[in-house]
Residue frames relative to the residue before (quaternion, step in Angstrom):
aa qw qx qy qz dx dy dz
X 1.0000 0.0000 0.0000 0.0000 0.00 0.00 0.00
X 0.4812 0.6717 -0.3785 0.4172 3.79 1.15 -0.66
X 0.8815 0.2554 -0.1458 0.3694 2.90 0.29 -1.62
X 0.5688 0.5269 -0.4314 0.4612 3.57 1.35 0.35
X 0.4385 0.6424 -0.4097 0.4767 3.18 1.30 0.00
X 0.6844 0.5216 -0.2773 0.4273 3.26 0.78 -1.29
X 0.7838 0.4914 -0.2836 0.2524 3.06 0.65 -1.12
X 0.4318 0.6874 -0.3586 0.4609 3.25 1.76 -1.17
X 0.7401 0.4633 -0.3085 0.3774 3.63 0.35 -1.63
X 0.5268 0.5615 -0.4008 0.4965 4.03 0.63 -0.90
X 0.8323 0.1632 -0.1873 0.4955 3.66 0.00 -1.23
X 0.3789 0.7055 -0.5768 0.1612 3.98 0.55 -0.01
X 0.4872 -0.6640 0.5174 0.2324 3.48 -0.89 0.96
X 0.5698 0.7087 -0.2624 0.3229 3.71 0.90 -0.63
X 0.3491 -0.7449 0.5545 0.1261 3.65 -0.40 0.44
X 0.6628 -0.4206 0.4724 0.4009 3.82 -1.29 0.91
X 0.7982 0.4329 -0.2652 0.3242 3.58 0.26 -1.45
X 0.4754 0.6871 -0.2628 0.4825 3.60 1.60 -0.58
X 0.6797 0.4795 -0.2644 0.4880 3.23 1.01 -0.93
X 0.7496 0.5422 -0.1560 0.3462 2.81 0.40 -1.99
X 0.7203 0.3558 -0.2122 0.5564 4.02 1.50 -0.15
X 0.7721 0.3532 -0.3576 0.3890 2.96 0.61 0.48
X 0.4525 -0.6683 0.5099 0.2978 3.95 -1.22 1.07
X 0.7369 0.1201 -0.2636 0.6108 3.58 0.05 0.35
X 0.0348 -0.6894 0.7232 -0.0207 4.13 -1.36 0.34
X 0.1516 -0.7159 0.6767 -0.0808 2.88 -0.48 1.67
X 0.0701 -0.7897 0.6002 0.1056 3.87 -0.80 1.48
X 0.1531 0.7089 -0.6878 -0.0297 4.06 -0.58 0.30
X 0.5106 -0.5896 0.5763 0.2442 3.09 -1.82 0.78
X 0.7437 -0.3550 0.4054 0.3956 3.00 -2.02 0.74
X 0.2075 -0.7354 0.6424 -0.0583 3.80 -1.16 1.32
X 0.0366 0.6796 -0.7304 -0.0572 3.71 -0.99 0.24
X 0.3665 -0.6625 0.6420 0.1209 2.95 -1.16 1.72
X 0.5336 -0.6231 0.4971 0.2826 3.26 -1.47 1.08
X 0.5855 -0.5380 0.4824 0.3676 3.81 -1.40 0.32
X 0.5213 -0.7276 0.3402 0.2883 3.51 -0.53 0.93
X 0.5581 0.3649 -0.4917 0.5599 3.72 0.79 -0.17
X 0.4636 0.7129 -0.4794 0.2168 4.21 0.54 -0.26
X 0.6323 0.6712 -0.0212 0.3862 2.21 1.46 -2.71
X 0.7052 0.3367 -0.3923 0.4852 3.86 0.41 -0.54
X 0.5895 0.4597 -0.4548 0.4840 3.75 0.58 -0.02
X 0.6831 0.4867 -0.3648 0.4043 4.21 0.48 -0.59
X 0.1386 -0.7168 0.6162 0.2955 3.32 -1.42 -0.17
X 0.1223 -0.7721 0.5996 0.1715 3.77 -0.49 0.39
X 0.0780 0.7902 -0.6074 0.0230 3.82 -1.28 1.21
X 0.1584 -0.8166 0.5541 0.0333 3.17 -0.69 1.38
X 0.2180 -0.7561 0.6167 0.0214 3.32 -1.49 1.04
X 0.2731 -0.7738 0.5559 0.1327 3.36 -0.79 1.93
X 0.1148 -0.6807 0.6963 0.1966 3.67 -1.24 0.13
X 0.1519 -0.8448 0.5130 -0.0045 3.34 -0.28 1.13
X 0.2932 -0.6806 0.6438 0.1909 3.73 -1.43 1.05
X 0.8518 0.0926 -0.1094 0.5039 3.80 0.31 0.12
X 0.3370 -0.7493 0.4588 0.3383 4.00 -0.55 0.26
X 0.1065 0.7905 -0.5409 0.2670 3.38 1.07 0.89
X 0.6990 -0.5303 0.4546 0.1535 3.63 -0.94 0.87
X 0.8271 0.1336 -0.1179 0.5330 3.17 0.32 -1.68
X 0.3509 0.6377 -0.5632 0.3912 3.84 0.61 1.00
X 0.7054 0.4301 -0.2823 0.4876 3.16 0.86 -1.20
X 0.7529 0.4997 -0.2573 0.3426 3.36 0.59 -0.90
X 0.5959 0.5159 -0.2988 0.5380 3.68 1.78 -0.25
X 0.5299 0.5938 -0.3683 0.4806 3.34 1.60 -0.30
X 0.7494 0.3916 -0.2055 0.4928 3.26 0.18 -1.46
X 0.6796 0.2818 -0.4424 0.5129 4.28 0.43 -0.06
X 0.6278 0.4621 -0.5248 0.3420 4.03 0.76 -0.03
X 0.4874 0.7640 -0.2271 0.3566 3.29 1.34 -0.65
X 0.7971 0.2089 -0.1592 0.5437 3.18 0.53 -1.82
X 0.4306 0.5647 -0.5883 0.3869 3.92 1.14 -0.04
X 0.7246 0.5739 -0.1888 0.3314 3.18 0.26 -1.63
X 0.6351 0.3726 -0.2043 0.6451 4.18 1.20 -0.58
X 0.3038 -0.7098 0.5589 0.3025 3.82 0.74 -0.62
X 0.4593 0.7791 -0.3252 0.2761 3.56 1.07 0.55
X 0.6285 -0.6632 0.2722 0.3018 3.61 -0.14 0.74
X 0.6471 -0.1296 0.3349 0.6726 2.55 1.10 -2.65
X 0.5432 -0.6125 0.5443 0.1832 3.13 -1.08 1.99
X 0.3473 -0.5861 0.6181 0.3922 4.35 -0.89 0.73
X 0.9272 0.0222 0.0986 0.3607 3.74 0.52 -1.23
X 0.0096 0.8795 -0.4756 0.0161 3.42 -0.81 0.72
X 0.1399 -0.8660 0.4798 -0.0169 3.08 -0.05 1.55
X 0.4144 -0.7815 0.4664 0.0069 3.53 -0.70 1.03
X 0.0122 0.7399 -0.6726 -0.0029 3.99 -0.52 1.14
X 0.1674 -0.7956 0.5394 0.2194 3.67 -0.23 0.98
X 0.8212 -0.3449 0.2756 0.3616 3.44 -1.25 0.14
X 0.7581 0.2752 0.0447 0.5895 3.41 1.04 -1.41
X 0.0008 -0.8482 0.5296 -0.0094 3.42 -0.11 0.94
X 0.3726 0.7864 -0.3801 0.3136 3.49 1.49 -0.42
X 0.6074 -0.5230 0.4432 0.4013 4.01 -1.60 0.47
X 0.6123 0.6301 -0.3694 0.3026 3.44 1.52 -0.37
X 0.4269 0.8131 -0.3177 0.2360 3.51 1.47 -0.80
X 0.0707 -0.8083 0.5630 0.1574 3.69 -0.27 0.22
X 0.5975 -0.5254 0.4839 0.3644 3.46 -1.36 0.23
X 0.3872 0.7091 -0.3225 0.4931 3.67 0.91 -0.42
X 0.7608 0.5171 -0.0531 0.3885 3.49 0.40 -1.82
X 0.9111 0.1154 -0.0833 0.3868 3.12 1.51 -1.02
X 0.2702 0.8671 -0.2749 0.3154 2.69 1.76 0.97
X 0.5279 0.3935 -0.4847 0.5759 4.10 1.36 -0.35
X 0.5371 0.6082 -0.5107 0.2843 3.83 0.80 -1.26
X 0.8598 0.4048 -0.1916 0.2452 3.75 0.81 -1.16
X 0.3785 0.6473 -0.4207 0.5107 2.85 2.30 -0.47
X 0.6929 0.5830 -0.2919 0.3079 3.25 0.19 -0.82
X 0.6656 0.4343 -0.3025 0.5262 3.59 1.15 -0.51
X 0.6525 0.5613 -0.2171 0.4606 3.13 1.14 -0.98
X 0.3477 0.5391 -0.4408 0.6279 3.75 1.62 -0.04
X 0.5285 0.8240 -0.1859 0.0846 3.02 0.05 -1.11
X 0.5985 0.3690 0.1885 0.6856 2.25 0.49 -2.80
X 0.8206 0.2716 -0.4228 0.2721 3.63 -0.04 -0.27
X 0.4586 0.6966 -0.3009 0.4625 3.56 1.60 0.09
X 0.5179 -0.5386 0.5753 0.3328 3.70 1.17 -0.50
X 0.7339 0.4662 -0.3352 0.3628 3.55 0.16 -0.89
X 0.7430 0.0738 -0.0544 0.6630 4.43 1.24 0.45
X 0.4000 -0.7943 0.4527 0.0644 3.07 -0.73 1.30
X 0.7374 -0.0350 0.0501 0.6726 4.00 0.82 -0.65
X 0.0664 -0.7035 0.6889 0.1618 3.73 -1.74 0.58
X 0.4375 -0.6539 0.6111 -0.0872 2.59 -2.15 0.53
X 0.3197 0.8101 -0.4709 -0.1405 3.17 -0.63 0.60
X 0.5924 -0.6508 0.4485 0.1559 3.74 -1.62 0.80
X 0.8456 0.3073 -0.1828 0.3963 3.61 -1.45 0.81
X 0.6010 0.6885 -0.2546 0.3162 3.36 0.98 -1.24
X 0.3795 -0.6805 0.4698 0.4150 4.02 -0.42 0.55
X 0.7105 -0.5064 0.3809 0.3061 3.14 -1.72 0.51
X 0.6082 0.4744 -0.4400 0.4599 3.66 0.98 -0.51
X 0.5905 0.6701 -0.3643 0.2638 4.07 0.94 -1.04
X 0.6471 0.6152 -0.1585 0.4215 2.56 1.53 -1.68
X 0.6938 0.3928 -0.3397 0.4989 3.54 0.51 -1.07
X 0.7688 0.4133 -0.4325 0.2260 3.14 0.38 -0.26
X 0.3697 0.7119 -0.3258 0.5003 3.35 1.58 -0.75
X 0.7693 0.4898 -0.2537 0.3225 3.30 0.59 -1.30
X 0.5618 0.5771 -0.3128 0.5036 3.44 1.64 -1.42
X 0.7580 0.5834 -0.1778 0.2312 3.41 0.43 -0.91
X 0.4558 0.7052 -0.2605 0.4765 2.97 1.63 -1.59
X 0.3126 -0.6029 0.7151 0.1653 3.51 -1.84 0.61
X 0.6752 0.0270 -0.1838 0.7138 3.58 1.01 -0.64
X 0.6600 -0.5694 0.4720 0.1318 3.05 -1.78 1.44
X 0.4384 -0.4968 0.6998 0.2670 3.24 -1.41 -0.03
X 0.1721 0.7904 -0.5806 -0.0922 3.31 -1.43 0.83
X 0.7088 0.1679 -0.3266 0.6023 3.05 0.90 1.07
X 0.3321 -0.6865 0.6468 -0.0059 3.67 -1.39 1.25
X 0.0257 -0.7743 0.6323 -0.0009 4.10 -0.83 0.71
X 0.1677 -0.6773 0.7160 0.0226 3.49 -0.95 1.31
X 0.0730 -0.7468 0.6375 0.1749 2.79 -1.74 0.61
X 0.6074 -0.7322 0.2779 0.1332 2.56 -1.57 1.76
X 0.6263 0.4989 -0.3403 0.4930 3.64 1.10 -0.34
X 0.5534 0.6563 -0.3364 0.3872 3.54 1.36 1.00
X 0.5995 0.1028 0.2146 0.7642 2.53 1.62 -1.57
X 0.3379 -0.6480 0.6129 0.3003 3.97 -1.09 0.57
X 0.7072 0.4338 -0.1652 0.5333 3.80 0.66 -0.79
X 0.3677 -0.5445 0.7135 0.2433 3.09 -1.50 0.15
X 0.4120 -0.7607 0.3745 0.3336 3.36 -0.90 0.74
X 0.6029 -0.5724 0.3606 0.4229 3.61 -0.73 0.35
X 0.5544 0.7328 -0.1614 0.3600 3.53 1.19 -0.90
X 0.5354 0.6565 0.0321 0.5303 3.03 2.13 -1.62
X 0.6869 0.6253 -0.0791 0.3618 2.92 0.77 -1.83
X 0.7739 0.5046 -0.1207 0.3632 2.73 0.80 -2.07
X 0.6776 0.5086 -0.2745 0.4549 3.17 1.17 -1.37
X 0.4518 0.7419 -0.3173 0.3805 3.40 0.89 -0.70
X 0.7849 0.2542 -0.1386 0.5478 2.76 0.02 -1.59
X 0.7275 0.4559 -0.3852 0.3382 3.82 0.28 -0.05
X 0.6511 0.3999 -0.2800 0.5812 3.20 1.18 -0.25
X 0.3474 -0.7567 0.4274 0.3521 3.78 1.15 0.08
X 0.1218 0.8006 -0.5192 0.2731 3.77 0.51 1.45
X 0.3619 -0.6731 0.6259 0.1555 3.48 -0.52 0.70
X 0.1187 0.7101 -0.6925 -0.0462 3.96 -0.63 1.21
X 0.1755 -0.7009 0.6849 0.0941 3.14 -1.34 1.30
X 0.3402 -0.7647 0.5290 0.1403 3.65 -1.62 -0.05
X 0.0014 0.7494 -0.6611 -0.0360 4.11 -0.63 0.83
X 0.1834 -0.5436 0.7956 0.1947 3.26 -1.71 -0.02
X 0.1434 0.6314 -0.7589 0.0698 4.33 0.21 1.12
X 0.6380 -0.5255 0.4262 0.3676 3.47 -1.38 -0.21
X 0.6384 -0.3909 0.4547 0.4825 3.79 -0.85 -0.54
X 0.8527 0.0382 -0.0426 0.5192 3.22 0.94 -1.29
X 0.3650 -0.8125 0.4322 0.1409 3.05 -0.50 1.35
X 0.6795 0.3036 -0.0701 0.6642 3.89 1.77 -1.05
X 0.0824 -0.7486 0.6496 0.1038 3.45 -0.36 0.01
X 0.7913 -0.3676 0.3249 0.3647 3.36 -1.65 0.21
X 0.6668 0.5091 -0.1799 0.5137 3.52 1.14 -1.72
X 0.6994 0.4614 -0.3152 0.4457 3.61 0.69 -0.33
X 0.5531 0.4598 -0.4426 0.5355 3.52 1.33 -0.71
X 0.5313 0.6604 -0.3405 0.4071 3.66 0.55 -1.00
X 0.7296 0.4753 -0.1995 0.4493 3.42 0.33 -1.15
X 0.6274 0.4953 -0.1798 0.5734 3.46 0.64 -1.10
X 0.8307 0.1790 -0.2158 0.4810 4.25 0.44 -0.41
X 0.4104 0.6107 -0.4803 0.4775 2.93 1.27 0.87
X 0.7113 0.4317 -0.0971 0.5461 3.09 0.70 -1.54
X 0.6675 0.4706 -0.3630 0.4486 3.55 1.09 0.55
X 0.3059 -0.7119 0.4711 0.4216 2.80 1.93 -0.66
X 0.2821 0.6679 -0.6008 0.3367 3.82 0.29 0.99
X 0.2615 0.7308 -0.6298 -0.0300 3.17 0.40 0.26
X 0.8604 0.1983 -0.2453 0.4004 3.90 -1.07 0.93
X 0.2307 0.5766 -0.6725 0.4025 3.80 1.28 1.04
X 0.1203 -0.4214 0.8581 0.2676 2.49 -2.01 -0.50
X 0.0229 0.6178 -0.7853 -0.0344 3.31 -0.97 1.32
X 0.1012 -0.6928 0.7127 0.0431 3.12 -2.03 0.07
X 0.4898 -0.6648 0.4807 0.2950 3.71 -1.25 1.15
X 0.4316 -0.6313 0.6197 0.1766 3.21 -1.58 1.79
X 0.7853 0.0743 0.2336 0.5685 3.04 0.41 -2.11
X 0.1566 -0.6325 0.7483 0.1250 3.32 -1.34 0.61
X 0.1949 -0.8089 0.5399 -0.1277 3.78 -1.13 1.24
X 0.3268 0.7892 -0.5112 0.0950 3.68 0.71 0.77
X 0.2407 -0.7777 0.5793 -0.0400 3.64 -0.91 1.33
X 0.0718 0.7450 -0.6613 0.0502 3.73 -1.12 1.02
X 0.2952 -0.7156 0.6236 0.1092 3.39 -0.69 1.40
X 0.0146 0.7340 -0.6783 -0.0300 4.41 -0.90 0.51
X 0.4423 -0.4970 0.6953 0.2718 3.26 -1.58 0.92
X 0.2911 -0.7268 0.5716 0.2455 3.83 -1.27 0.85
X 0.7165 0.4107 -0.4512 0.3381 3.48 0.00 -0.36
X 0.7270 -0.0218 -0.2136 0.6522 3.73 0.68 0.02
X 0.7066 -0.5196 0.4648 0.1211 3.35 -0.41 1.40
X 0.2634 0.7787 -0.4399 0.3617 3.52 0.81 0.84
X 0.0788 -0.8385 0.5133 0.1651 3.30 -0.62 0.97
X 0.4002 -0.7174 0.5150 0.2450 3.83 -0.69 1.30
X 0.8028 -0.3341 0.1549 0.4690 3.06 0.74 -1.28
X 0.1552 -0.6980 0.6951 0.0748 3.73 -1.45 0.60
X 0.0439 -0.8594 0.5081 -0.0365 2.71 -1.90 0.51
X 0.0991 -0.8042 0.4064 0.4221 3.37 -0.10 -0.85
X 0.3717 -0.7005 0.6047 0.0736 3.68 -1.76 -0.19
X 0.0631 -0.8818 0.4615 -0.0737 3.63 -0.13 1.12
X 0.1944 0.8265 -0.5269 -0.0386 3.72 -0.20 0.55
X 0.2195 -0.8014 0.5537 0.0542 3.48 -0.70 1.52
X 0.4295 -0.6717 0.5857 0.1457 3.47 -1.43 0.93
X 0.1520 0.8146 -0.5592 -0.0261 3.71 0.06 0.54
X 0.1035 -0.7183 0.6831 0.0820 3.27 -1.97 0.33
X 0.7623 0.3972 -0.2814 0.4265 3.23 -0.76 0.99
């Protein structure tokens, strides 16, 4: 991720002053939107990492995203809220889901997901939800197994459980560092809104067109 950072920054089209004015700076590398008879043959699934379950995170994610891919409607969007812990409540993550569920009813993302969350959150999220979850992600460097519990529901409710091993920390400090340097911030304090990582695959042979990430920093100063 460093060094795609780096690279994004070398070829960013943006300007010091671009940065320097704006409270949030969303950086994304240079994208090529696929040719549109291409596009009906790909799927594209993006995965938010989120600093607060505020609503309009998700919803600045998913339009920087599809601006940034030229893409109408995202197939998937799987969600790692902020707080993944046994403490989390359903309460907590309820604008996070309104918000997808805006979404989904705009046209603008076809199915959500969400990632990390225990198996009790989940059902419940799920009972609640108006639009459903249809896919659940576990990470494996938590647990070696999916739980059976998981499973079960899954499969009864016809959920799709996928698996990752991302880290805890996807940005660190030294990366945020990097990145306002190379903007020439010297004295913000920026900090990570959203983290935004997208992979587009060709389905019939599992081909990957294209991946990336998406970074949106809060700055002051």
């Amino acid at each position: 991720l460093r060094c795609s950072i780096k690279t994004t920054l070398n070829s960013w089209g943006g300007s010091k002053a671009d940065a320097q004015n704006c409270e949030v700076l969303s950086i994304q590398g240079n994208t090529n939107s696929l040719p549109p008879k291409e596009s009906i043959f790909t799927k594209t699934t993006v995965k938010l990492f989120l600093s607060n379950n505020d609503s309009s995170q998700v919803e600045d994610a998913i339009k920087t995203v599809s601006t940034g891919l030229d893409l109408p409607c995202i197939d998937l969007v799987i969600v790692t809220p902020p707080d993944v812990s046994d403490d989390a409540t359903l309460e907590s993550l309820e604008p996070m889901w309104q918000g997808l569920e805006d979404a989904v009813s705009r046209g603008t993302v076809a199915s959500i997901g969400l990632a990390d969350v225990s198996t009790k959150l989940f059902t419940e999220l799920y009972e609640w939800a108006k639009i459903k979850p249809s896919a659940v992600q576990v990470n494996l460097s938590s647990c070696c197994i999916v739980s059976p519990e998981l499973s079960a529901f899954a499969q009864q409710h016809d959920i799709q459980v996928l698996t990752h091993n991302d880290p805890a920390e996807i940005v660190d400090e030294e990366v945020v560092s990097t990145i306002t340097s190379c903007l020439g911030l010297s004295g913000v304090q920026c900090q990570i809104e959203w983290i935004a990582r997208h992979r587009t695959i060709q389905q019939c042979f599992g081909l990957v067109k294209d991946k990336g990430y998406t970074l949106a920093l809060a700055c002051d100063g």
